[in-house]
Biopython code that builds the backbone (N, CA, C, O; Angstrom):
import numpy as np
from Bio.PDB.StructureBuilder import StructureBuilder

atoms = [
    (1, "UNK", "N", (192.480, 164.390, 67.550)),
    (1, "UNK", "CA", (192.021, 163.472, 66.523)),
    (1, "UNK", "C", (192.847, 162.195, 66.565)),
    (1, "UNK", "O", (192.288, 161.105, 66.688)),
    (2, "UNK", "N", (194.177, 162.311, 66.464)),
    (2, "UNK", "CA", (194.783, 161.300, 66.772)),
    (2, "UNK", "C", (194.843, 160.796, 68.183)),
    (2, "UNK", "O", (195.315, 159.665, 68.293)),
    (3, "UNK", "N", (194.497, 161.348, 69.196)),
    (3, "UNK", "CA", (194.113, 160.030, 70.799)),
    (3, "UNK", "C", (192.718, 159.141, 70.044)),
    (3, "UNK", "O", (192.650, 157.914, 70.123)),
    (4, "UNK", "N", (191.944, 159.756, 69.516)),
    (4, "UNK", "CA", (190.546, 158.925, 69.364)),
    (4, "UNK", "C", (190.712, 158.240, 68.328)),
    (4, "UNK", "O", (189.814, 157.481, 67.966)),
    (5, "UNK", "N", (191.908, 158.351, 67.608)),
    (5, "UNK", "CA", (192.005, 157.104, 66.651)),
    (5, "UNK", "C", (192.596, 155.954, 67.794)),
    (5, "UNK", "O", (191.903, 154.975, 68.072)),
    (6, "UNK", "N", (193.643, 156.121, 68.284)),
    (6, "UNK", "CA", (194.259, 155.777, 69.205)),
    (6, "UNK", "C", (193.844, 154.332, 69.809)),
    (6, "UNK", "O", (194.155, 153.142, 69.763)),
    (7, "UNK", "N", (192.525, 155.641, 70.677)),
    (7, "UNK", "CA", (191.946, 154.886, 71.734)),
    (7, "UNK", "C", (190.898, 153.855, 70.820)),
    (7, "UNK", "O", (190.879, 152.658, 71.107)),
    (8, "UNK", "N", (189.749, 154.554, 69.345)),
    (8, "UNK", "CA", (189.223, 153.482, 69.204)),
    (8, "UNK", "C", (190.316, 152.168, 68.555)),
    (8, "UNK", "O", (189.943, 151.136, 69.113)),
    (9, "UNK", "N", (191.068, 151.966, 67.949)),
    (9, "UNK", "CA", (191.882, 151.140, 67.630)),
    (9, "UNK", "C", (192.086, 150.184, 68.712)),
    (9, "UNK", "O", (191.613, 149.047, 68.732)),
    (10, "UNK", "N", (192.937, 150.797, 69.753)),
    (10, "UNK", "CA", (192.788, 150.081, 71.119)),
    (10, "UNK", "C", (191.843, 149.441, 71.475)),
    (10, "UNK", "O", (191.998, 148.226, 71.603)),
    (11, "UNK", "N", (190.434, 150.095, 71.781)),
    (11, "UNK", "CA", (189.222, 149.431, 71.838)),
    (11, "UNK", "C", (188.974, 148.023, 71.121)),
    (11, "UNK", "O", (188.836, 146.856, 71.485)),
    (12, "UNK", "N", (188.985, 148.612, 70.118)),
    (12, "UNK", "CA", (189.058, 147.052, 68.786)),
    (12, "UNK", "C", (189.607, 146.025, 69.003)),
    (12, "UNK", "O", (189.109, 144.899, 69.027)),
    (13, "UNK", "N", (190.831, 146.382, 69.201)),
    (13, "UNK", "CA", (191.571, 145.237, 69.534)),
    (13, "UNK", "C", (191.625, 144.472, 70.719)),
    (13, "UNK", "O", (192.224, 143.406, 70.859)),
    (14, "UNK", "N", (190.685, 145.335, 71.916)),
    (14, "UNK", "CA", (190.724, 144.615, 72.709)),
    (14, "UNK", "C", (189.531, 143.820, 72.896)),
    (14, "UNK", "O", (189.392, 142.871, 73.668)),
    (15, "UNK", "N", (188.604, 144.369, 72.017)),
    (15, "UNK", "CA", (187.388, 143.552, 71.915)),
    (15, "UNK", "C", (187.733, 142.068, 70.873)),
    (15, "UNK", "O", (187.444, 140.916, 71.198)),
    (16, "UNK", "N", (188.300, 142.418, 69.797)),
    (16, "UNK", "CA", (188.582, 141.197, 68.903)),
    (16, "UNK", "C", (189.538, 140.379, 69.951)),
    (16, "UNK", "O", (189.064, 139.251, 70.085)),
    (17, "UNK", "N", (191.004, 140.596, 70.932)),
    (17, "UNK", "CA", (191.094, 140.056, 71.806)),
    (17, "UNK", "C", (190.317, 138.998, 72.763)),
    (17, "UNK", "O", (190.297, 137.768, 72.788)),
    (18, "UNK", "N", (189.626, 140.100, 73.615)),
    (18, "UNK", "CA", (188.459, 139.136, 74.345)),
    (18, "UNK", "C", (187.659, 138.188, 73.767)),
    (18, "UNK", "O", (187.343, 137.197, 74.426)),
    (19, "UNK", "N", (187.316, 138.321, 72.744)),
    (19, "UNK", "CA", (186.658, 137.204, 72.074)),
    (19, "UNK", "C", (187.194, 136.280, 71.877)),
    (19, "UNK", "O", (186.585, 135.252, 72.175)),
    (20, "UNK", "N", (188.464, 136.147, 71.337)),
    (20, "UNK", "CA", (189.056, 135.034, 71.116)),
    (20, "UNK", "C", (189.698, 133.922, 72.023)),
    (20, "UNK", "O", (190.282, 132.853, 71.850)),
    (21, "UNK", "N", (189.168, 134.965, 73.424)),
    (21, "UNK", "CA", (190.123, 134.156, 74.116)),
    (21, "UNK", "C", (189.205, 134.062, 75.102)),
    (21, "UNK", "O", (189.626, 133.897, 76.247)),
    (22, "UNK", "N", (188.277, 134.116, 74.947)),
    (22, "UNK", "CA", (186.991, 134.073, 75.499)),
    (22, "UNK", "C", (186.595, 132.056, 76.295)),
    (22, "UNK", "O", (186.726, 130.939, 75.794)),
    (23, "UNK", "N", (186.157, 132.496, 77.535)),
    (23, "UNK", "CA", (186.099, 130.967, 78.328)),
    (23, "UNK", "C", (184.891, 129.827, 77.688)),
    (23, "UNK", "O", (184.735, 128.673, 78.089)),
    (24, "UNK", "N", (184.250, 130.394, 76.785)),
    (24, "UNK", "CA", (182.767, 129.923, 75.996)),
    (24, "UNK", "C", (182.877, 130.294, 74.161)),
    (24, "UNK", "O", (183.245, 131.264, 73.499)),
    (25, "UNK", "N", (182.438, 129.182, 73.917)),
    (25, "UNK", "CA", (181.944, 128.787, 72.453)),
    (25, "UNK", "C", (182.095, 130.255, 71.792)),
    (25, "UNK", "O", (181.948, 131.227, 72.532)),
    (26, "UNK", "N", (182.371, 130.438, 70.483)),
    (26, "UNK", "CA", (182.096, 131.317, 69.331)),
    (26, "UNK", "C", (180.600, 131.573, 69.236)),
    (26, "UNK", "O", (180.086, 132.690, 69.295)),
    (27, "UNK", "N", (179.848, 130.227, 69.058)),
    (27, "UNK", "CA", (178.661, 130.640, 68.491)),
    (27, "UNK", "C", (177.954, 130.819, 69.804)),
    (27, "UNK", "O", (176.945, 131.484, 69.571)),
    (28, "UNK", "N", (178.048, 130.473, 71.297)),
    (28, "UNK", "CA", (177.585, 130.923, 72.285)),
    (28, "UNK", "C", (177.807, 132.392, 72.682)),
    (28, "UNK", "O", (176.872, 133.095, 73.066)),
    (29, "UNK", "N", (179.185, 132.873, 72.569)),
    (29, "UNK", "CA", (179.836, 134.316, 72.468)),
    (29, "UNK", "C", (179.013, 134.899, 71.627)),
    (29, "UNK", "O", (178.178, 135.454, 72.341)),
    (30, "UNK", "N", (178.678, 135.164, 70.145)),
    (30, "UNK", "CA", (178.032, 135.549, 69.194)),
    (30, "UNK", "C", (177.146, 135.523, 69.421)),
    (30, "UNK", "O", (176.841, 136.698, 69.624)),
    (31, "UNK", "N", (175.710, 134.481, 69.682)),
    (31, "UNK", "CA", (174.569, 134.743, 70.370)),
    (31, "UNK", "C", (174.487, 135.641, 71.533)),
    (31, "UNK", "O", (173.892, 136.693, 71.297)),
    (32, "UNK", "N", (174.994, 135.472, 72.888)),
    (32, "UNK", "CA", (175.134, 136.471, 73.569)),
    (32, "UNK", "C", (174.889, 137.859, 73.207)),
    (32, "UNK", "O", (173.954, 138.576, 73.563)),
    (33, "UNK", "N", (176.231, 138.228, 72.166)),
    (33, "UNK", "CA", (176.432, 139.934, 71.933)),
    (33, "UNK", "C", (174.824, 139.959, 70.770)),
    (33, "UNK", "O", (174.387, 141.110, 70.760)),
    (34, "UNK", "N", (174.497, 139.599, 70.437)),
    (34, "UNK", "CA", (173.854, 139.510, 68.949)),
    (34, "UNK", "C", (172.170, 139.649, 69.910)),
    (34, "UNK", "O", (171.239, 140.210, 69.332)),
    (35, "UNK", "N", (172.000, 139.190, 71.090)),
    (35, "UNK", "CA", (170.632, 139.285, 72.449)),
    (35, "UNK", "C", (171.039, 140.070, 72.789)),
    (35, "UNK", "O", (170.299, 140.942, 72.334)),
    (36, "UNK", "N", (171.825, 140.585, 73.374)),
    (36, "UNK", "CA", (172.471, 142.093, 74.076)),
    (36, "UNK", "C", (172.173, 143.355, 72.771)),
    (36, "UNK", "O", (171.391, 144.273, 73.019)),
    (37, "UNK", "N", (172.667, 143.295, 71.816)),
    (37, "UNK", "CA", (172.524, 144.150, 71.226)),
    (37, "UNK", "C", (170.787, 144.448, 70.610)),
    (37, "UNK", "O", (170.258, 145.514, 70.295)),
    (38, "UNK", "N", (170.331, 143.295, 70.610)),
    (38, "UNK", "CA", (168.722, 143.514, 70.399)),
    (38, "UNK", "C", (168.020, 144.393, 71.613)),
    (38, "UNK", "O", (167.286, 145.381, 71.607)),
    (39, "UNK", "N", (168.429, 143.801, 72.366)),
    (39, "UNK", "CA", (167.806, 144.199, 73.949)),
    (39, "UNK", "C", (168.073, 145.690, 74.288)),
    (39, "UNK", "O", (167.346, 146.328, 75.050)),
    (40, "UNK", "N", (169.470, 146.340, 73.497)),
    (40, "UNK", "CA", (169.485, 147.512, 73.470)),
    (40, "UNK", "C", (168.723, 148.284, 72.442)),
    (40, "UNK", "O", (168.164, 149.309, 72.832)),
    (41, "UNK", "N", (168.651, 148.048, 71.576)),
    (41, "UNK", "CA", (168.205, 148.686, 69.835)),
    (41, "UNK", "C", (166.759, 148.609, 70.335)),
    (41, "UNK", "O", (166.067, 149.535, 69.912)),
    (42, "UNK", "N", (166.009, 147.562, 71.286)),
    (42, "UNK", "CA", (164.736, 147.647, 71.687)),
    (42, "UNK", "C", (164.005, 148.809, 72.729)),
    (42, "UNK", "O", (162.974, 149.474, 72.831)),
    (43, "UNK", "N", (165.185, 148.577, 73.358)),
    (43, "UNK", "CA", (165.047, 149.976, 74.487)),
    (43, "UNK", "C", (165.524, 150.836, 73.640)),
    (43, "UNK", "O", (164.525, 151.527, 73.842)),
    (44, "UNK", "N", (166.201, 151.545, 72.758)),
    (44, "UNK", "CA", (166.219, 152.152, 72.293)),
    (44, "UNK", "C", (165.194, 152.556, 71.631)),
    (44, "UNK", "O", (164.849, 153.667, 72.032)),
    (45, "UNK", "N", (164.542, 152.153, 70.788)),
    (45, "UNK", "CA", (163.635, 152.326, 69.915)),
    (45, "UNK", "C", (161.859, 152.610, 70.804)),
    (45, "UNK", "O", (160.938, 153.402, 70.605)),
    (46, "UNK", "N", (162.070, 151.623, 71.674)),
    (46, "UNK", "CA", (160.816, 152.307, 72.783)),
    (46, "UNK", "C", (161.292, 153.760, 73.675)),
    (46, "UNK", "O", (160.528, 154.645, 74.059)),
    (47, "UNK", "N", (162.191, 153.720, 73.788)),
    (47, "UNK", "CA", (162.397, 155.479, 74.359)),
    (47, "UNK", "C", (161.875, 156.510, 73.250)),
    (47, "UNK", "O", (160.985, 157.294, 73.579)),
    (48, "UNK", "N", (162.292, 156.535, 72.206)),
    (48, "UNK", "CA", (161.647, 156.601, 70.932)),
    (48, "UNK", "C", (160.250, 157.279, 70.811)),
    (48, "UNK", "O", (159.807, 158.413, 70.628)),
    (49, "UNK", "N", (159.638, 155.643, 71.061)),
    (49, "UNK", "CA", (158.461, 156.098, 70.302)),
    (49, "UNK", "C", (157.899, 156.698, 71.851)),
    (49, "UNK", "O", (156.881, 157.391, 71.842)),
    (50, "UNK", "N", (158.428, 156.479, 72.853)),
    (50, "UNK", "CA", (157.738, 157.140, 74.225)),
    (50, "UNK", "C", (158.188, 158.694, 74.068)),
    (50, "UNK", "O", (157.369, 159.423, 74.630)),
    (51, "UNK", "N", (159.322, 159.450, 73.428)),
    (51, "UNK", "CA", (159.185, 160.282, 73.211)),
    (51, "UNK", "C", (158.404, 161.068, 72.058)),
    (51, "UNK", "O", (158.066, 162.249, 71.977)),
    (52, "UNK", "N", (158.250, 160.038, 71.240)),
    (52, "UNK", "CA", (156.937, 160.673, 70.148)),
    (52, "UNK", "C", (155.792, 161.023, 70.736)),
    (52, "UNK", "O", (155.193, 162.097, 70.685)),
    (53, "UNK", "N", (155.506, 159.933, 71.358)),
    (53, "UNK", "CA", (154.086, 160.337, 72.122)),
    (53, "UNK", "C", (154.354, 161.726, 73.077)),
    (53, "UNK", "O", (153.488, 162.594, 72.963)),
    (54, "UNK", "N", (155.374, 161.978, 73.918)),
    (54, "UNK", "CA", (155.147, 163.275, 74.807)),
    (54, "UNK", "C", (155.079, 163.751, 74.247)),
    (54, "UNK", "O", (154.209, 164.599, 74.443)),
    (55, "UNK", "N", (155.737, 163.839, 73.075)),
    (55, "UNK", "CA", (155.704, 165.322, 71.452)),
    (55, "UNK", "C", (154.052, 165.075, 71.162)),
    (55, "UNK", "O", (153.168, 165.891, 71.420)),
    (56, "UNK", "N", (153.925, 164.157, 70.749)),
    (56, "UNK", "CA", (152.457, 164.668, 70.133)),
    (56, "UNK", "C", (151.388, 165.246, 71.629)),
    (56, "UNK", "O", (150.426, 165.962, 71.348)),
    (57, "UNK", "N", (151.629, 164.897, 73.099)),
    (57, "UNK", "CA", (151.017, 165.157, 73.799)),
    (57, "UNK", "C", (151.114, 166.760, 74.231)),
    (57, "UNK", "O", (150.209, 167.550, 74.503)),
    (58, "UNK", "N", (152.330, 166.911, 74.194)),
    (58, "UNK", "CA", (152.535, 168.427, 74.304)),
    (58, "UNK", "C", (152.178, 168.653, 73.240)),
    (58, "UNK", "O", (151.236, 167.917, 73.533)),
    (59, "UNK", "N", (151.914, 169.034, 71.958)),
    (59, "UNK", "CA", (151.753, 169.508, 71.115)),
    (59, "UNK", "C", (150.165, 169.969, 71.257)),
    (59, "UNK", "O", (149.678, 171.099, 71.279)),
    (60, "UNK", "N", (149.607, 168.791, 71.335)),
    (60, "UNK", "CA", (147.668, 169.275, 71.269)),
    (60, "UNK", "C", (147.917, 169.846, 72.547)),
    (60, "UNK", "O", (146.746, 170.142, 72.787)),
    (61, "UNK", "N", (148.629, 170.285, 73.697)),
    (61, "UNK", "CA", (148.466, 171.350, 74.678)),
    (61, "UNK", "C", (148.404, 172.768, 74.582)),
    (61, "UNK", "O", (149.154, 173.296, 73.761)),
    (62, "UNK", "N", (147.616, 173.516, 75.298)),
    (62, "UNK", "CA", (148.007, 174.834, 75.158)),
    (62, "UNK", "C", (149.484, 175.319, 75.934)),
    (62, "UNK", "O", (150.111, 174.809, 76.863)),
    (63, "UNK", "N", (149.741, 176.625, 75.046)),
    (63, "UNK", "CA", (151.240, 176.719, 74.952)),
    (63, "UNK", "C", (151.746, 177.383, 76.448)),
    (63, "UNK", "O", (150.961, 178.326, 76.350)),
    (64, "UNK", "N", (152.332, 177.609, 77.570)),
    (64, "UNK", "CA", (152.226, 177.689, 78.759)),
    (64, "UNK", "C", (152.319, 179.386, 78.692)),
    (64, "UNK", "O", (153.086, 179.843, 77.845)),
    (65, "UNK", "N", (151.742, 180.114, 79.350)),
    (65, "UNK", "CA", (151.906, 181.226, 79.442)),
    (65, "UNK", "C", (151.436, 182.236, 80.502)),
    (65, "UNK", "O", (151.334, 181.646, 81.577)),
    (66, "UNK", "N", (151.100, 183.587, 80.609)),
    (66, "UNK", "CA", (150.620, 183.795, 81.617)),
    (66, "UNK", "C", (148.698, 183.784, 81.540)),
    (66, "UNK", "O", (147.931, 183.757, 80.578)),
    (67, "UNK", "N", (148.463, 183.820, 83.025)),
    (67, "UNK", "CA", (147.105, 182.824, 83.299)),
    (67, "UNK", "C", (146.889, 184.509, 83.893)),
    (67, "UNK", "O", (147.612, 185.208, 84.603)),
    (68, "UNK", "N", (145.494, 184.776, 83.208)),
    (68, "UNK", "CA", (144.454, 186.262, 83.026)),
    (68, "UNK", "C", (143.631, 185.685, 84.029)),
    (68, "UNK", "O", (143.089, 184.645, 83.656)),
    (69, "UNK", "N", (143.335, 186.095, 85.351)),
    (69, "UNK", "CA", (142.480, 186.011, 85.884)),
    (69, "UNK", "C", (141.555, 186.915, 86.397)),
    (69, "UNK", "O", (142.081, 187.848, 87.003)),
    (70, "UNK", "N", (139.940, 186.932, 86.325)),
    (70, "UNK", "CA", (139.348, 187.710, 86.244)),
    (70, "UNK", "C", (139.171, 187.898, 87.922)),
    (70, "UNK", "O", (139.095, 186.945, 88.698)),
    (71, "UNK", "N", (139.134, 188.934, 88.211)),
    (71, "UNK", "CA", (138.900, 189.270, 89.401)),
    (71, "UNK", "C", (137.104, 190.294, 89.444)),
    (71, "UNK", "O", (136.598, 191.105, 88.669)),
    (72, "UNK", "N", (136.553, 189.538, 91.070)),
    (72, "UNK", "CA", (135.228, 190.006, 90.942)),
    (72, "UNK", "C", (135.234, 191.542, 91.601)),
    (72, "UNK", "O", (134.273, 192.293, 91.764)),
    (73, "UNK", "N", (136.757, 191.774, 91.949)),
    (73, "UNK", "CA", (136.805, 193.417, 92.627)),
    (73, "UNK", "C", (137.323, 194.509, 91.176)),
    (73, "UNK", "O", (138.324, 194.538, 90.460)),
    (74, "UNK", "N", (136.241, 195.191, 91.236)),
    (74, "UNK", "CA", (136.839, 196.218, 90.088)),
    (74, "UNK", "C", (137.620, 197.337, 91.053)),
    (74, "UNK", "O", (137.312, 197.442, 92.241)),
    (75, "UNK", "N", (138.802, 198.280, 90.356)),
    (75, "UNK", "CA", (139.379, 199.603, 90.514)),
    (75, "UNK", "C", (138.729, 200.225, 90.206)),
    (75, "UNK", "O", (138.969, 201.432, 90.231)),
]
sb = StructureBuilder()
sb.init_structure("model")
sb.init_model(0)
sb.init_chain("A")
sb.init_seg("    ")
for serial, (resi, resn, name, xyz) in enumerate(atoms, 1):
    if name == "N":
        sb.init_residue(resn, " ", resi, " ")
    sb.init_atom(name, np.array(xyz, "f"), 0.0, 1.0, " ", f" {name:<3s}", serial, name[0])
structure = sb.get_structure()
């Protein structure tokens, strides 16, 4: 528990770091992460609903099981 405080703390700081010292504008920096993060939450959200749809597609399927086949030779 305490490495993962650790490490996110670390993290933090090295992100509030990089930013500040960053080779481009605040509000260019900020736009950037602010398109990046849409661009993810978008793909995110279409994986989503692409997995809703296989759910509802499997669902109206029949359920897989074993396959009765009639044979024209009787015992």
């Amino acid at each position: 528990m305490k490495s993962s405080f650790l490490f996110l703390l670390g993290f933090g700081m090295g992100t509030v770091l990089g930013i500040l010292v960053a080779p481009e504008a605040g509000k260019i920096t900020r736009r950037k992460i602010r398109d990046e993060a849409d661009r993810i939450i978008d793909q995110t959200l279409n994986k989503k609903r692409q997995q809703e749809a296989m759910n509802r597609l499997t669902s109206r399927m029949e359920p897989a099981g074993t396959v009765v086949t009639e044979s024209r030779y009787t015992n």
